[in-house]
C-alpha positions, -999 to +999 in steps of 0.1 A: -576+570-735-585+597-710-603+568-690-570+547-687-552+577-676-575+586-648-574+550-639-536+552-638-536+582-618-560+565-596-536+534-588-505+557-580-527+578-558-535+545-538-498+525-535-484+562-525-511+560-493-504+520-490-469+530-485-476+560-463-496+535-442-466+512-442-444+537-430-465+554-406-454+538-379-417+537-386-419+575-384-438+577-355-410+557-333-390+578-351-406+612-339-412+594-303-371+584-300-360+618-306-382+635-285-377+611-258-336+615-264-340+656-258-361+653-228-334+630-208-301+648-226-317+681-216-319+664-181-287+648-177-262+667-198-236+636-197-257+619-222-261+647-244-225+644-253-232+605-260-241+594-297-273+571-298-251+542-309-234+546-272-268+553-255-279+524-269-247+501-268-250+474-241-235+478-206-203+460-193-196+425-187-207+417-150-181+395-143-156+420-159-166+447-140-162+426-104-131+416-113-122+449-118-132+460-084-117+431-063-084+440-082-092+474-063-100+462-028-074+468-002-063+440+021-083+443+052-065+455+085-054+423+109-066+427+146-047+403+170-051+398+208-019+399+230-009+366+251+008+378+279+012+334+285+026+331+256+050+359+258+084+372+272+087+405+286+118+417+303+133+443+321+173+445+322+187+464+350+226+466+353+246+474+386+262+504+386+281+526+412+316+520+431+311+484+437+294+477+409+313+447+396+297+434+432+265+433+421+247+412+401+221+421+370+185+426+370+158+403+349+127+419+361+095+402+341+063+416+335+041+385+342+001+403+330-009+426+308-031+428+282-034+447+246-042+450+210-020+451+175-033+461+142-015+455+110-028+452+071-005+425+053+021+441+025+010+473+030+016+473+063-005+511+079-028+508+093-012+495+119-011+503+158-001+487+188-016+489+222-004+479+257-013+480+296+011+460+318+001+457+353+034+471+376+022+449+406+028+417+379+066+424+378+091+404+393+128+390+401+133+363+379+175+364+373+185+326+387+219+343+405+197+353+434+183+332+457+149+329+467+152+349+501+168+375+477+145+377+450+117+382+478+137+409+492+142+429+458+105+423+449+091+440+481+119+469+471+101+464+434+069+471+454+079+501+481+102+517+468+105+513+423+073+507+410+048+522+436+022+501+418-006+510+444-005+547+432+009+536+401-011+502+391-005+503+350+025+508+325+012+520+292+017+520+257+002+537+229+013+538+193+013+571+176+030+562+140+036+528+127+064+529+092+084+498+083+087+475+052+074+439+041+106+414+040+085+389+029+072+353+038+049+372+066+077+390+083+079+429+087+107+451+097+086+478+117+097+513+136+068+522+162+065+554+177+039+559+207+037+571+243+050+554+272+034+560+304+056+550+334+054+559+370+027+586+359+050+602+334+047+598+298+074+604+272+076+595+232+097+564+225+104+547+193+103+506+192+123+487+167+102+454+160+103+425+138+067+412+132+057+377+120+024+368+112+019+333+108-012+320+097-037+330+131-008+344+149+018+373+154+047+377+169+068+409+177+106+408+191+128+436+200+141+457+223+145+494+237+160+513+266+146+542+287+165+564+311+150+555+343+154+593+355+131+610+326+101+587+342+110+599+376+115+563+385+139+558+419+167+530+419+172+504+445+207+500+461+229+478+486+263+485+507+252+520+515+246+531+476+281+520+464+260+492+443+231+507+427+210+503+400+220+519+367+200+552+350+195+531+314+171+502+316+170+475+284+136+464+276+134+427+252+102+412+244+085+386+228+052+382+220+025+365+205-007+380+194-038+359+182-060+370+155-097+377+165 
């Protein structure tokens, strides 16, 4: 009896280290997990706040995640090139003075210059807008004057308005750019910048209505300056009883290409 005992004692003995065998190296990854988990929550304390099932839970869908961020991406901003060949620039300058229903009306075109607009569809800003007309480039162009005439009022444009040897470029340079979207690639736009004429600058806002059609844009408006505030002198006939009026109309229209 005392033999079979013993023996039974003998066989517990040896399944309890079987199984401690067995489970030996379940508790060893065990041991090994947890220290590893102090080590990097005691570096980074954002996953010390995490529970192993989110440590361990696997990351977001790729494809989720970069649709995500393209949902985010802003529309990139628009550069276009001005095409002073394309375009219409004009200067309006009325008669004025005694005899003023005498005289005849000024179209005085800007024929070269060169610039730069930036826009970003729907949103619209950034945006800017970037000019340099060449004063030499303007000329006569109203078909009520003759040719002798309009030869005669372009060397007055020359000698006497313009100065364009001391004064060779017109400027513009946008400062603020607000407006809204009307839709269908058309913008109703308000540009504020700096005009530099006659080597005097002065802060002007432009009304404009932008179209961007596929590679192209195209701007229209119209604004007046007083002549005076850019120290600008007036040409005149029949001893200064027809003269040129202070307020000058500018209208343009022109075409930008995208680059």
């Amino acid at each position: 009896m005392k033999i079979m005992n013993l023996r039974k004692r003998f066989l517990r003995g040896t399944e309890l280290v079987w199984a401690l065998n067995l489970l030996a190296p379940a508790m060893l990854l065990v041991l090994v997990t947890i220290g590893i988990s102090h080590s990097v929550s005691r570096d980074n304390p954002r996953l010390a706040s995490q529970s192993v099932s989110e440590r361990l839970s696997p990351p977001a869908d790729i494809d989720s995640v970069e649709a995500a961020t393209a949902d985010n991406v802003e529309p990139a901003t628009e550069r276009f090139r001005l095409d002073a060949t394309q375009s219409k620039f004009i200067a309006h300058a009325s008669s004025g003075g005694l005899l003023w229903f005498k005289g005849h009306d000024h179209l005085v075109a800007v024929r070269e210059f060169t610039g730069e607009a930036q826009l970003t569809p729907e949103s619209i800003t950034p945006a800017s807008l970037a000019l340099d007309a060449k004063s030499a480039s303007m000329v006569e162009t109203s078909s009520v004057f003759t040719d002798q005439q309009k030869q005669i009022i372009n060397k007055e444009l020359r000698e006497i308005v313009l100065l364009p040897d001391q004064y060779p470029d017109i400027t513009f340079k946008s400062t603020n750019v607000s407006g809204k979207s009307i839709g269908n690639g058309q913008y109703d736009l308000r540009i504020g910048g700096e005009l530099t004429l006659h080597g005097v600058t002065r802060p002007i806002t432009i009304p404009t209505k932008v179209t961007v059609t596929g590679n192209d844009l195209r701007a229209q408006g119209e604004f007046d300056i007083d002549r005076s505030d850019f120290k600008v002198k007036a040409t005149s006939a029949v001893h200064g009883l027809i003269r040129v009026r202070d307020k000058v109309k500018f209208t343009f229209d022109i075409v930008g290409h995208q680059f």
